[in-house]
C-alpha positions in Angstrom: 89.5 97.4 79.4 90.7 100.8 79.9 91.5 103.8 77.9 95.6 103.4 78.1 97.7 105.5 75.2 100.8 104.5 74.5 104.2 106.0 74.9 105.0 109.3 72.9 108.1 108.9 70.1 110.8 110.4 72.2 112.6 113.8 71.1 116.2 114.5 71.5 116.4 116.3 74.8 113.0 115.6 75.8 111.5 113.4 79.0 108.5 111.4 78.8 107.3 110.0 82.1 105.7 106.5 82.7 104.0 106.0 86.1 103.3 102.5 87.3 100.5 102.5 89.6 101.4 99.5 92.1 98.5 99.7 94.5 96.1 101.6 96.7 95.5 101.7 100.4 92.2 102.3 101.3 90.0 100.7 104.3 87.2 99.2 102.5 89.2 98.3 99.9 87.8 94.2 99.1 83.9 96.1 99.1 85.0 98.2 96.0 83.4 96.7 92.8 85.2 97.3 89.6 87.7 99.6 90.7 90.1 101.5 88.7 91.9 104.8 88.5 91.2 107.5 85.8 94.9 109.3 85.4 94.5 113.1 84.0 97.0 115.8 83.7 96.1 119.4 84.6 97.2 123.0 84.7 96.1 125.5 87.7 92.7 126.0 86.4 91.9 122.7 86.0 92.2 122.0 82.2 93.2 119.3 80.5 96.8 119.2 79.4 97.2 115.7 77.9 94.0 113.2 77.4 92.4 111.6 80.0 92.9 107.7 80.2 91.1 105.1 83.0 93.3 101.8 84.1 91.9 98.3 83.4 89.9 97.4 86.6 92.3 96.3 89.1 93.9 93.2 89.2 93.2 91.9 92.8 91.8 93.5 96.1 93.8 91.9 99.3 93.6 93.6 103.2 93.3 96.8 102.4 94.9 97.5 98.9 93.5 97.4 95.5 96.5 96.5 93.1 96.9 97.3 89.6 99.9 97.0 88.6 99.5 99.1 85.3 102.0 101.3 83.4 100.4 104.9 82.2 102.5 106.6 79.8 102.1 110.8 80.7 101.3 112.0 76.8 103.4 115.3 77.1 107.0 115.7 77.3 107.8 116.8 80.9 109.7 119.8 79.9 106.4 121.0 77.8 104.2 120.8 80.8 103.2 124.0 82.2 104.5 125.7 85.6 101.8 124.1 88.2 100.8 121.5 86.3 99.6 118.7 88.4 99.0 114.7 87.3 95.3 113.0 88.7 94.7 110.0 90.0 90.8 109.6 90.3 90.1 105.8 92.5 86.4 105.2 91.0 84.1 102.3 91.7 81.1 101.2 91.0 77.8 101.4 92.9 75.3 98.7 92.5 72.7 100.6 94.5 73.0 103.7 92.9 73.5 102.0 89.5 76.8 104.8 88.5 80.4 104.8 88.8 81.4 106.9 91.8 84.8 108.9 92.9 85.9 107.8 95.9 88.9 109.5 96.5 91.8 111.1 94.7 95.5 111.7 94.6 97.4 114.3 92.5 101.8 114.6 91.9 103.1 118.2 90.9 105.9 118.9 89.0 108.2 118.8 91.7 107.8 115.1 92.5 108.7 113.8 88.9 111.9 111.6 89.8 112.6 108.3 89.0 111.9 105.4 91.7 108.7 104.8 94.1 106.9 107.3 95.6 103.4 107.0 97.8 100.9 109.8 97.5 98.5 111.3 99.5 94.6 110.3 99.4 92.6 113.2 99.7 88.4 113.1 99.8 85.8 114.2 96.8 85.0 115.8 95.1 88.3 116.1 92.8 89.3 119.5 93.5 91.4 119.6 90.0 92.5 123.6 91.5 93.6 122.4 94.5 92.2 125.1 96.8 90.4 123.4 99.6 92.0 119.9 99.9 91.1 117.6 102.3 92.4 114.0 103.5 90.2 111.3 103.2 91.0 110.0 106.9 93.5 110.3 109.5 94.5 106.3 108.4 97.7 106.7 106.8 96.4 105.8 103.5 97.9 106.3 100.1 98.4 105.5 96.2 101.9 104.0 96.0 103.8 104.3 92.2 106.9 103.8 90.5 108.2 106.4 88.1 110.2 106.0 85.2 111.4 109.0 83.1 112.7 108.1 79.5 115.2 110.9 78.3 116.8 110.1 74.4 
């Protein structure tokens, strides 16, 4: 069912970020089993800023998207995040051979590209490289996670 928190009470001054993660692009998209995306906020070392949460299993694979539709709600106030902070998106699937949930790919947003509206991110191959230091795309395909943020300021 997923691991979804909901939305922080707001504080006067303070931005709290919901992303909606529309859909993914990825070639072998209808052969993924289960799929869903585990959604983690990190600093530059790789620690854990906020808890970690995993979508439902996507709603529907079609061509070569997985969509989910699904609202996560960031559980830190924007402001309190730390300089280089980064937010995870981790596609996983399961393997029936190897009888384990794998990583396919990933995407990440930095601080920076918190604004309201759509935006369509990058895919980039495993392992999760949560530091960012040696990334690499997962093909030349012009592949990507495509969201929609909403930022909530009382």
């Amino acid at each position: 069912p997923g691991t979804l928190l909901p939305r922080l009470p707001s504080e006067p001054g303070m931005t709290l970020l919901t992303i909606n993660i529309e859909k993914i692009g990825l070639k072998d998209a209808g052969q993924c089993i289960d799929p869903y995306i585990t959604v983690s906020v990190k600093d530059l070392n790789g620690i854990d800023l906020t808890p970690v949460q995993d979508t439902p299993v996507a709603l529907r694979k079609e061509d070569t998207y997985v969509h989910f539709n699904v609202d996560i709600e960031i559980q830190k106030h924007i402001e309190r995040l730390t300089k280089g902070a980064a937010i995870f998106f981790e596609f996983k699937h399961y393997k029936p051979k190897k009888r384990f949930t794998s990583t396919k790919c990933f995407a990440f947003m930095e601080m920076d590209e918190i604004k309201p509206g759509a935006i369509v991110i990058e895919l980039y191959k495993k392992p999760t490289d949560f530091k960012r230091k040696k990334l690499q795309l997962l093909t030349k395909k012009p592949l990507y996670l495509h969201l929609h943020q909403t930022l909530h300021k009382e």
